[in-house]
The first five atom37 places (N, CA, C, CB, O) and aatype in JSON, in Angstrom:
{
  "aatype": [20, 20, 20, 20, 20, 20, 20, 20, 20, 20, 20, 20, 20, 20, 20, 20, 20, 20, 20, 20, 20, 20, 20, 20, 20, 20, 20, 20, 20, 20, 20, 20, 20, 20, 20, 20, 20, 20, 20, 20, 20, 20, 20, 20, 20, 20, 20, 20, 20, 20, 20, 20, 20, 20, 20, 20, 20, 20, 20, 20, 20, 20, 20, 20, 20, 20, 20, 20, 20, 20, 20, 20, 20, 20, 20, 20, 20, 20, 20, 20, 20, 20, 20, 20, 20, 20, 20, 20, 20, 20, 20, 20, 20, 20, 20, 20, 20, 20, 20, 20, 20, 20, 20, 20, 20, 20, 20],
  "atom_mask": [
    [1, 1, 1, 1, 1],
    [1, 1, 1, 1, 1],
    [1, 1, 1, 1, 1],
    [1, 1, 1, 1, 1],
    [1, 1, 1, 1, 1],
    [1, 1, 1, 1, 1],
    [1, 1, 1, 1, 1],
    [1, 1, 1, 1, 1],
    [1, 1, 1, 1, 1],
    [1, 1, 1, 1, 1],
    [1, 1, 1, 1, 1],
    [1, 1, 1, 1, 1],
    [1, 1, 1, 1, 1],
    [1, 1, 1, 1, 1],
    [1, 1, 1, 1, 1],
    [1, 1, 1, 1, 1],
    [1, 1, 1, 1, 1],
    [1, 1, 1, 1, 1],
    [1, 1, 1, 1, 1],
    [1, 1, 1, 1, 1],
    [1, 1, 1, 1, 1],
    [1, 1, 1, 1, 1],
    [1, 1, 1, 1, 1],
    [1, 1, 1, 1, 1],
    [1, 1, 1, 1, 1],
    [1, 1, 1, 1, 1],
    [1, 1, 1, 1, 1],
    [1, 1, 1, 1, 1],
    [1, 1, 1, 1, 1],
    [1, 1, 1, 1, 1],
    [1, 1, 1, 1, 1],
    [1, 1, 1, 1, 1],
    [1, 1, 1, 1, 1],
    [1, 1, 1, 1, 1],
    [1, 1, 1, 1, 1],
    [1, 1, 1, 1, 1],
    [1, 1, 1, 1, 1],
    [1, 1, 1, 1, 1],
    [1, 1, 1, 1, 1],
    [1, 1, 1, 1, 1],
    [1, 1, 1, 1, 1],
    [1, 1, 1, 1, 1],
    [1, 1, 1, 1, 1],
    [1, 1, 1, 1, 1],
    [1, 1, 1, 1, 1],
    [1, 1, 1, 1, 1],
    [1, 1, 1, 1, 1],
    [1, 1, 1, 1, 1],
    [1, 1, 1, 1, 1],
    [1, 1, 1, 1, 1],
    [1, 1, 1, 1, 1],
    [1, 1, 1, 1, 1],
    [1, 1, 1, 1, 1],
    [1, 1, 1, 1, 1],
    [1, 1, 1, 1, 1],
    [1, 1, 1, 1, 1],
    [1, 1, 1, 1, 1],
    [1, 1, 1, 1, 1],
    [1, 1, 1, 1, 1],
    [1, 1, 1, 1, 1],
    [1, 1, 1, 1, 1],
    [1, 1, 1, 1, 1],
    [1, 1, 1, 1, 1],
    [1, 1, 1, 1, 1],
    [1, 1, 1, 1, 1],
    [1, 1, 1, 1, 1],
    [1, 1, 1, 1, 1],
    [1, 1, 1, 1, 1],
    [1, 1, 1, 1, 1],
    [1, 1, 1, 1, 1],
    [1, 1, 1, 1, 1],
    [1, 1, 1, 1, 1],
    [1, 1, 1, 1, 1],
    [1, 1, 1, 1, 1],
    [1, 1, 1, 1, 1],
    [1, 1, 1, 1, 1],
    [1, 1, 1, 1, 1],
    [1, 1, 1, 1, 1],
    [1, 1, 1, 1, 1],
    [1, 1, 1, 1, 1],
    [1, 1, 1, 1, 1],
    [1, 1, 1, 1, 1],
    [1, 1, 1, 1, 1],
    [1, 1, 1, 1, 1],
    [1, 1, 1, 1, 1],
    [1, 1, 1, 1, 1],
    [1, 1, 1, 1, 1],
    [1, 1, 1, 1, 1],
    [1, 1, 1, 1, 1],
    [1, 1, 1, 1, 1],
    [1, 1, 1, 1, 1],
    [1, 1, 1, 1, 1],
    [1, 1, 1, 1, 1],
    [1, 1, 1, 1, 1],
    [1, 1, 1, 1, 1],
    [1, 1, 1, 1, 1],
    [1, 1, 1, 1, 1],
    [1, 1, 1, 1, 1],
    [1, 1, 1, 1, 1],
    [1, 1, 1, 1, 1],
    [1, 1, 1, 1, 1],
    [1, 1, 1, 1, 1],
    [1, 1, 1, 1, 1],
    [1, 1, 1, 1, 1],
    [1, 1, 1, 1, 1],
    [1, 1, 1, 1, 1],
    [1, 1, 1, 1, 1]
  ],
  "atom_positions": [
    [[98.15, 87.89, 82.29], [97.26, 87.14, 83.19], [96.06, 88.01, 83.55], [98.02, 86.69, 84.48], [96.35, 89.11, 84.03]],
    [[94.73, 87.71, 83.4], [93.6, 88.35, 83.99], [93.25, 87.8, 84.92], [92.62, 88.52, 83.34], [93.32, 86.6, 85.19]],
    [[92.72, 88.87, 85.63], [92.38, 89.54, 86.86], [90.94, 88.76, 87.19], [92.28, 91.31, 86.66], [90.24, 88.92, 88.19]],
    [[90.72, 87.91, 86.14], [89.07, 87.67, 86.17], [89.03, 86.47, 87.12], [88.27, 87.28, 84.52], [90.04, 85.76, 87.13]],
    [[88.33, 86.24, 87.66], [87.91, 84.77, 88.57], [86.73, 83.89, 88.77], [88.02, 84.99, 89.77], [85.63, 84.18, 89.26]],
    [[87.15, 82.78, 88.32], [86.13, 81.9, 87.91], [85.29, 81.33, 89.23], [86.81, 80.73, 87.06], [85.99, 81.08, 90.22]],
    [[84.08, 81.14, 89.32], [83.78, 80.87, 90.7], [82.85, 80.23, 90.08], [83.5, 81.93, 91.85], [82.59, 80.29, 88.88]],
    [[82.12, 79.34, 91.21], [81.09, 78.71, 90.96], [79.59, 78.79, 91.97], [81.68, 77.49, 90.88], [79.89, 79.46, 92.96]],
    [[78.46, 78.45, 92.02], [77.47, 78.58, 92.88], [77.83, 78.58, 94.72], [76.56, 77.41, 92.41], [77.21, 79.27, 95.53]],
    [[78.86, 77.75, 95.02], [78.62, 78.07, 96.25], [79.75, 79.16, 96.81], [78.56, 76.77, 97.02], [80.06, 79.21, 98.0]],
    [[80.42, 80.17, 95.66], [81.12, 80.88, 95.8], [80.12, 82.08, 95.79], [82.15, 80.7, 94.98], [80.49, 82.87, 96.65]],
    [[78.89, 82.59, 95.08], [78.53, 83.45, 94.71], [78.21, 84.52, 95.91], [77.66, 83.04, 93.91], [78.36, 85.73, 95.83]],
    [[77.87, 83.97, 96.76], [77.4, 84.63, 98.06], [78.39, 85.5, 98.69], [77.01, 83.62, 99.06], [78.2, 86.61, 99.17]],
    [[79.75, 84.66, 98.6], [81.22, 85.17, 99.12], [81.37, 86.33, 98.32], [82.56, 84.1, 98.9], [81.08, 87.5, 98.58]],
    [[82.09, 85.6, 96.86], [82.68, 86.38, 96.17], [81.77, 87.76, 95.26], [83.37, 85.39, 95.4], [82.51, 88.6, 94.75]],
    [[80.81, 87.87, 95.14], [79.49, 88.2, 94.51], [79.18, 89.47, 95.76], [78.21, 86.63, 94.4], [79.67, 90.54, 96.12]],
    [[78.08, 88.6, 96.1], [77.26, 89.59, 97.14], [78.01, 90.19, 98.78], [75.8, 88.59, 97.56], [77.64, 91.04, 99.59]],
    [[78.89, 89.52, 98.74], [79.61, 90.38, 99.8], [80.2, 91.38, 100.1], [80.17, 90.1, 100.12], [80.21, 92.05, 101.13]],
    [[80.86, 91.5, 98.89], [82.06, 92.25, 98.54], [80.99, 93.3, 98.98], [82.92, 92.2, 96.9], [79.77, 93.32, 99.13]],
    [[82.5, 94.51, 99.17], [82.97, 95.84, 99.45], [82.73, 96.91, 98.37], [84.37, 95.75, 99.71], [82.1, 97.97, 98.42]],
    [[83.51, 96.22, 97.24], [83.6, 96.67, 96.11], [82.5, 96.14, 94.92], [84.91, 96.41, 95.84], [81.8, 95.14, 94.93]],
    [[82.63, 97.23, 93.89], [81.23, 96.56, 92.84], [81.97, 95.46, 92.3], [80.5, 97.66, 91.33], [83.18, 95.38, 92.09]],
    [[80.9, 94.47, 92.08], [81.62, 92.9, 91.29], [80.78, 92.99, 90.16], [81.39, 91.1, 92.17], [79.66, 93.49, 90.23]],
    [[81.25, 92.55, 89.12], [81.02, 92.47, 87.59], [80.99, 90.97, 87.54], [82.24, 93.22, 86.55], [82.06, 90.4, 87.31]],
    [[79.57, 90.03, 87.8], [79.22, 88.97, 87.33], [78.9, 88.35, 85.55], [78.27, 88.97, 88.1], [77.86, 88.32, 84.9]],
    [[80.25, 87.92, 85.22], [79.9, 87.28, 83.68], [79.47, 85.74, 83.21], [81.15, 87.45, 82.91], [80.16, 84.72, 83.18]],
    [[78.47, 85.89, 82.96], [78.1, 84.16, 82.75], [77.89, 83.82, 81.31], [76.58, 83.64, 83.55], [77.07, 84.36, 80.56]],
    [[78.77, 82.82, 80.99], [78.95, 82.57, 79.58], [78.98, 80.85, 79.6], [80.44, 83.37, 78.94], [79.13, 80.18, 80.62]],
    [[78.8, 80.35, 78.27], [78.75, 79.19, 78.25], [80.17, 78.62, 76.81], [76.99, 78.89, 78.05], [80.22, 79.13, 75.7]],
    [[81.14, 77.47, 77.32], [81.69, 76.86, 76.54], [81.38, 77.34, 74.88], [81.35, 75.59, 76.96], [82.1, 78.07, 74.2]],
    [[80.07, 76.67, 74.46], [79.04, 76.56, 73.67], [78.91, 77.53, 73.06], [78.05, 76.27, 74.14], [78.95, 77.39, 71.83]],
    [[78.69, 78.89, 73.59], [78.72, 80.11, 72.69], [79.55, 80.47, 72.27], [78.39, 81.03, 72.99], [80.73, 80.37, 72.59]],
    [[78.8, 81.21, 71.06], [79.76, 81.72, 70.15], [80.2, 83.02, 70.15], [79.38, 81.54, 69.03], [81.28, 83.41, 69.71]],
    [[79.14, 83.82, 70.78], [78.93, 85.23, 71.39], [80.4, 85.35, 72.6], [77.07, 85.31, 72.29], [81.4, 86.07, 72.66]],
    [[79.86, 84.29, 73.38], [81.02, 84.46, 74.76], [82.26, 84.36, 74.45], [80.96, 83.4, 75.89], [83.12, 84.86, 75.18]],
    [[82.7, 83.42, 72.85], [84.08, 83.79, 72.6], [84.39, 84.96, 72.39], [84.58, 83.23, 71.69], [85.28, 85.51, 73.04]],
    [[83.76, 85.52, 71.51], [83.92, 86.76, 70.87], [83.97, 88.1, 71.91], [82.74, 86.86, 69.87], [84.48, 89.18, 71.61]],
    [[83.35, 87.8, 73.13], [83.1, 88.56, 74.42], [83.99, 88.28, 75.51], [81.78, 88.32, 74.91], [83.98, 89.2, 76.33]],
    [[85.0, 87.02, 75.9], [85.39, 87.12, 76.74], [87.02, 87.95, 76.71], [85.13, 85.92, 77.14], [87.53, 88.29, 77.78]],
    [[87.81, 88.24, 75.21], [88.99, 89.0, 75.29], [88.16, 90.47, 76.07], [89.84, 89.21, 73.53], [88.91, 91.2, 76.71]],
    [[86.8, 90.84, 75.99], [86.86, 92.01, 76.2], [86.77, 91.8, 78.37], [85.45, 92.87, 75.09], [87.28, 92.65, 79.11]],
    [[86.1, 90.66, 78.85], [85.93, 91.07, 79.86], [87.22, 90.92, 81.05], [84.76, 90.52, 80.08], [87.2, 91.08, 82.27]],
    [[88.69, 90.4, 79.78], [89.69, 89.86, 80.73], [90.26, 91.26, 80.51], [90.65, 88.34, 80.38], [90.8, 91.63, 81.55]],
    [[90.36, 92.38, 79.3], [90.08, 93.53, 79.39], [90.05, 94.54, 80.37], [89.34, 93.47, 79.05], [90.86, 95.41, 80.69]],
    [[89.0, 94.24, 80.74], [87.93, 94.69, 81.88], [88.64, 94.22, 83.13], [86.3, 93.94, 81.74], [88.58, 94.95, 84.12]],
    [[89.17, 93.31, 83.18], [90.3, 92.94, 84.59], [90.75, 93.46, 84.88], [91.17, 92.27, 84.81], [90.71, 93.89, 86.03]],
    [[91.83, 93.88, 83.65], [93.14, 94.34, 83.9], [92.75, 95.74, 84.04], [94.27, 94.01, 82.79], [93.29, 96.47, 84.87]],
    [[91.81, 96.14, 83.24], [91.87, 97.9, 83.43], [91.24, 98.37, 84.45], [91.26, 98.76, 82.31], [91.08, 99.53, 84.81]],
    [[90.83, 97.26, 84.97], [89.37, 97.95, 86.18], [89.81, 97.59, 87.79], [87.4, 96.86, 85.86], [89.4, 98.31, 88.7]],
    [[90.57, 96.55, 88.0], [91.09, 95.6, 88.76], [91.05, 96.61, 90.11], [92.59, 94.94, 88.17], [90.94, 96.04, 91.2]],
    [[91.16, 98.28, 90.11], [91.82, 98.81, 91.08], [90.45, 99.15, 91.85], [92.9, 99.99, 90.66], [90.45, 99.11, 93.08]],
    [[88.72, 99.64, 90.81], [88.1, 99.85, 91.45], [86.9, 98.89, 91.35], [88.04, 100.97, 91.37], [85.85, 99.25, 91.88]],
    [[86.98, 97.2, 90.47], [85.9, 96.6, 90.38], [86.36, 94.94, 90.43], [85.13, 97.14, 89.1], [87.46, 94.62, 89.98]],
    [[85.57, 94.07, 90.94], [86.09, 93.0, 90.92], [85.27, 91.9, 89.94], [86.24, 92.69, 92.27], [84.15, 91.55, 90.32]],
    [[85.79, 91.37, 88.75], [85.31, 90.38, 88.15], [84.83, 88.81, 88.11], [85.82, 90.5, 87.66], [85.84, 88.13, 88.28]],
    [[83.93, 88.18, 88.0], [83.97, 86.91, 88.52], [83.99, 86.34, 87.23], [82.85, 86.46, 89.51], [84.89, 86.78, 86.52]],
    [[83.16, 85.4, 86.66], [82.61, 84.74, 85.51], [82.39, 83.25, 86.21], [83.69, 84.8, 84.09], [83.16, 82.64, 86.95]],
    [[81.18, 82.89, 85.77], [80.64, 81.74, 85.69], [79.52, 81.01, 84.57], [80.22, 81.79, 86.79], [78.6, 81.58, 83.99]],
    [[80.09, 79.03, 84.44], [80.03, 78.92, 83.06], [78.35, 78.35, 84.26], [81.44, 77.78, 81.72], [78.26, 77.97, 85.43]],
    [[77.36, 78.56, 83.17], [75.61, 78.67, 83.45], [75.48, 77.19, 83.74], [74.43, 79.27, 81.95], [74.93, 76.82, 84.77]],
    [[76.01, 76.3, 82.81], [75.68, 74.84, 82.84], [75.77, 74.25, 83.94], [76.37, 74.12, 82.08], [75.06, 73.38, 84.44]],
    [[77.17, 75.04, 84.49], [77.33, 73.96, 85.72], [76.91, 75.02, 87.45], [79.48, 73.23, 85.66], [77.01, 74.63, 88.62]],
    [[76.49, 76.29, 86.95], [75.63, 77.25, 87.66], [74.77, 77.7, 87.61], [75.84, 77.94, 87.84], [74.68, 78.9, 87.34]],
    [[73.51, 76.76, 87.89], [72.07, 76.79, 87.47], [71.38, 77.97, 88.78], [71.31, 74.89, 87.5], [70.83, 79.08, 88.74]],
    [[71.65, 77.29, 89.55], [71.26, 78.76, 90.95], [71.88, 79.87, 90.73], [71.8, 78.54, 92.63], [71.03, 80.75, 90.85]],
    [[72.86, 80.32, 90.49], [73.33, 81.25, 90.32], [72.22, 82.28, 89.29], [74.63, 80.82, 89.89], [71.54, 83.28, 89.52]],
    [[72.48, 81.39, 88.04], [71.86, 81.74, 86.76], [70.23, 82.18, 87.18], [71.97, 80.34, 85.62], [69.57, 83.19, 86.94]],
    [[70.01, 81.25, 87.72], [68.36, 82.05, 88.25], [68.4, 82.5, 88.91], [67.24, 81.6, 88.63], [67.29, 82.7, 89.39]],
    [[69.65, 83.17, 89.75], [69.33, 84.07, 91.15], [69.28, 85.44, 90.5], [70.64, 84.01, 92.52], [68.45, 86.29, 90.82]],
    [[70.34, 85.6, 89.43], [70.42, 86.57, 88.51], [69.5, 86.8, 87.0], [71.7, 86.43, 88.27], [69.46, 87.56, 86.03]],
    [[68.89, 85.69, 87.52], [67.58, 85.73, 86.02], [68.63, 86.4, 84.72], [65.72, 87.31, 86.41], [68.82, 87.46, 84.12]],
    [[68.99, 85.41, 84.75], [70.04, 85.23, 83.15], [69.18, 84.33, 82.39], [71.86, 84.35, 83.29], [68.83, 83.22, 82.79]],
    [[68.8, 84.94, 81.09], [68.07, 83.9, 80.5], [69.03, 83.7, 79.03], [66.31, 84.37, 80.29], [68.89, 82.89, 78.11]],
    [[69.71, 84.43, 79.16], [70.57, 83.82, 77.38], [72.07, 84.73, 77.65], [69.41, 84.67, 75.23], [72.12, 85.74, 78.34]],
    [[73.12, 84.15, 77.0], [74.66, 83.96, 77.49], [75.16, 85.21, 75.86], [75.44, 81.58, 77.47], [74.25, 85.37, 75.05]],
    [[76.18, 85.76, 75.63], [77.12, 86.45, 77.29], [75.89, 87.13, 78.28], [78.57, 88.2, 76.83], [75.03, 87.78, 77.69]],
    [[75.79, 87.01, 79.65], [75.5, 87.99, 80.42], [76.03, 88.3, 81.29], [74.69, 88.0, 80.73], [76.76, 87.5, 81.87]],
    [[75.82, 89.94, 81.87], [76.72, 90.65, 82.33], [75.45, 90.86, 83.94], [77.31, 92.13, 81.09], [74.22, 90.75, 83.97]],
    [[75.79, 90.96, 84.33], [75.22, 91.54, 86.44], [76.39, 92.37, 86.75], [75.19, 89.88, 88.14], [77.52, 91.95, 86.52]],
    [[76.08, 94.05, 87.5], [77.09, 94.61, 87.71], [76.55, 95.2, 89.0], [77.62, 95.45, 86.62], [75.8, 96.17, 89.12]],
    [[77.22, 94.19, 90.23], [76.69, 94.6, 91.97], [77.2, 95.0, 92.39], [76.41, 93.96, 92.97], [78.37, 94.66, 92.55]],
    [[76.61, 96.11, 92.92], [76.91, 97.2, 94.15], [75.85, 97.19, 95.18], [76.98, 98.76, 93.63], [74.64, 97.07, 95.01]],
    [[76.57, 97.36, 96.39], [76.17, 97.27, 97.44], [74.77, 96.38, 97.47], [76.15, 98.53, 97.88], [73.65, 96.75, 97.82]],
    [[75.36, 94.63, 96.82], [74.65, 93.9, 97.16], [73.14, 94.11, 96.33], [74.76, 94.0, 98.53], [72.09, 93.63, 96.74]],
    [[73.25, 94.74, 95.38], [71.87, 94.74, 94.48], [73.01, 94.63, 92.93], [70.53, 96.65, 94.71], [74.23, 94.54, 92.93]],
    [[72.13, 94.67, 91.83], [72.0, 94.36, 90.67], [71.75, 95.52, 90.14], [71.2, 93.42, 90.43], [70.57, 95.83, 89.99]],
    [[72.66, 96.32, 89.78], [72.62, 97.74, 89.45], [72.64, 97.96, 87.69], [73.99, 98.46, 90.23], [71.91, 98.78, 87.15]],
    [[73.49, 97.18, 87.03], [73.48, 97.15, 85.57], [73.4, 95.99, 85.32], [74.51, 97.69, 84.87], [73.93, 95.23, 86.14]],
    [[72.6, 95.29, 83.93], [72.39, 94.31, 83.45], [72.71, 94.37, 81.99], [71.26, 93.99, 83.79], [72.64, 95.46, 81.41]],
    [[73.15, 92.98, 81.17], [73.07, 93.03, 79.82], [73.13, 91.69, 79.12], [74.07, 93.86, 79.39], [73.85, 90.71, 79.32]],
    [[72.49, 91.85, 78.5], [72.55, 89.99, 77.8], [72.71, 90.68, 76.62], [70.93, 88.58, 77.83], [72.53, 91.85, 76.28]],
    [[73.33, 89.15, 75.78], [74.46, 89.1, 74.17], [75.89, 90.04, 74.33], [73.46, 90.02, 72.52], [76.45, 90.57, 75.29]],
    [[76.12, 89.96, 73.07], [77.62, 90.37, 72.79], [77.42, 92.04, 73.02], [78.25, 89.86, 71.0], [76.52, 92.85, 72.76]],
    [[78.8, 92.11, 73.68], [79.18, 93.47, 74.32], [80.49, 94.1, 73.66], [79.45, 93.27, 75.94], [81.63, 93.67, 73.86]],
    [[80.19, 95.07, 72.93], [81.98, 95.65, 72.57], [82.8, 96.2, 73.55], [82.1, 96.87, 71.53], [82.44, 96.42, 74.71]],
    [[83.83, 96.42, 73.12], [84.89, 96.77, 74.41], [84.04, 98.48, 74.99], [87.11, 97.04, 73.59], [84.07, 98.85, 76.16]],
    [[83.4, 99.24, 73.9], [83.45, 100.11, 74.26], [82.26, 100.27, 74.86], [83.84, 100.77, 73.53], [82.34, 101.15, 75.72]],
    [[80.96, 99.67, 74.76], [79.32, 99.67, 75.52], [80.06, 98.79, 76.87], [77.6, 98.52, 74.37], [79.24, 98.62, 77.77]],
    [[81.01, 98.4, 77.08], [81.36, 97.65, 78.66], [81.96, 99.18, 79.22], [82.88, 95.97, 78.67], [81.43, 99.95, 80.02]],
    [[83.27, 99.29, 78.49], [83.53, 100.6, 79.07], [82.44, 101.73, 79.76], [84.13, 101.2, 78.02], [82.38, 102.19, 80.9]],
    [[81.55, 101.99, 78.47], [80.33, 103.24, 79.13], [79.6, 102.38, 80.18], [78.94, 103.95, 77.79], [79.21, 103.1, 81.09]],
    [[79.3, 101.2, 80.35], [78.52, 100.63, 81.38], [79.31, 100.93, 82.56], [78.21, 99.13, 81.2], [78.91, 101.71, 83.43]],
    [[80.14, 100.48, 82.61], [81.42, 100.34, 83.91], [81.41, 101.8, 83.97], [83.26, 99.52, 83.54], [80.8, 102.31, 84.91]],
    [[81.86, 102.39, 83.32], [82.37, 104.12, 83.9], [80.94, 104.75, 84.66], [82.88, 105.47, 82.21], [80.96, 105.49, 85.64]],
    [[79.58, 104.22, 83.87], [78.22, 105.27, 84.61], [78.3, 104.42, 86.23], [76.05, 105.0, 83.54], [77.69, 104.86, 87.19]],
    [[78.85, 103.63, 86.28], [78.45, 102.86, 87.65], [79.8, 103.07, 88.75], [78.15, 100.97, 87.27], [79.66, 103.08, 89.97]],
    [[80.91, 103.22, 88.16], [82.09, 103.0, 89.06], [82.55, 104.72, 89.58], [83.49, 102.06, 88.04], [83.51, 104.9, 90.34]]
  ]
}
């Protein structure tokens, strides 16, 4: 079971920008083909990270505010917040191991 949690726009504020801890925002769409290929790595990223980062994911279509709050312009993308800013960014496909080095320079 991953650790990851699906939220939607009027969650983002809560679950997103509140937090304590850094949150790892993933927005992917059904539709892509990239985000299949990308999401075994970010449930991954759940399980291994769970103790010092918290994961969300949201699908863009049906989170249009979100998507422009985070100026996501093309899917997989990654937002990685701390203390309420936007500290790492990444759009397209991510290997297990460029998530790893992202996550480790930030956590």
């Amino acid at each position: 079971m991953s650790s990851v949690k699906e939220i939607s726009d009027s969650a983002f504020e809560t679950e997103v920008i509140d937090q304590e801890q850094p949150v790892l925002a993933y927005f992917w769409a059904p539709w892509c083909g990239p985000c299949r290929l990308v999401s075994p790595t970010i449930d991954w990223a759940g399980n291994n990270y769970s103790d010092r980062l918290k994961i969300v994911k949201l699908e863009i279509d049906k989170n249009q505010a979100s998507v422009s709050r985070c100026q996501v312009e093309g899917v997989p993308a990654l937002r990685l917040f701390k203390n309420q800013q936007v500290v790492a960014s990444h759009e397209g496909a991510i290997t297990k191991q460029q998530l790893q080095t992202l996550l480790e320079s930030h956590l």
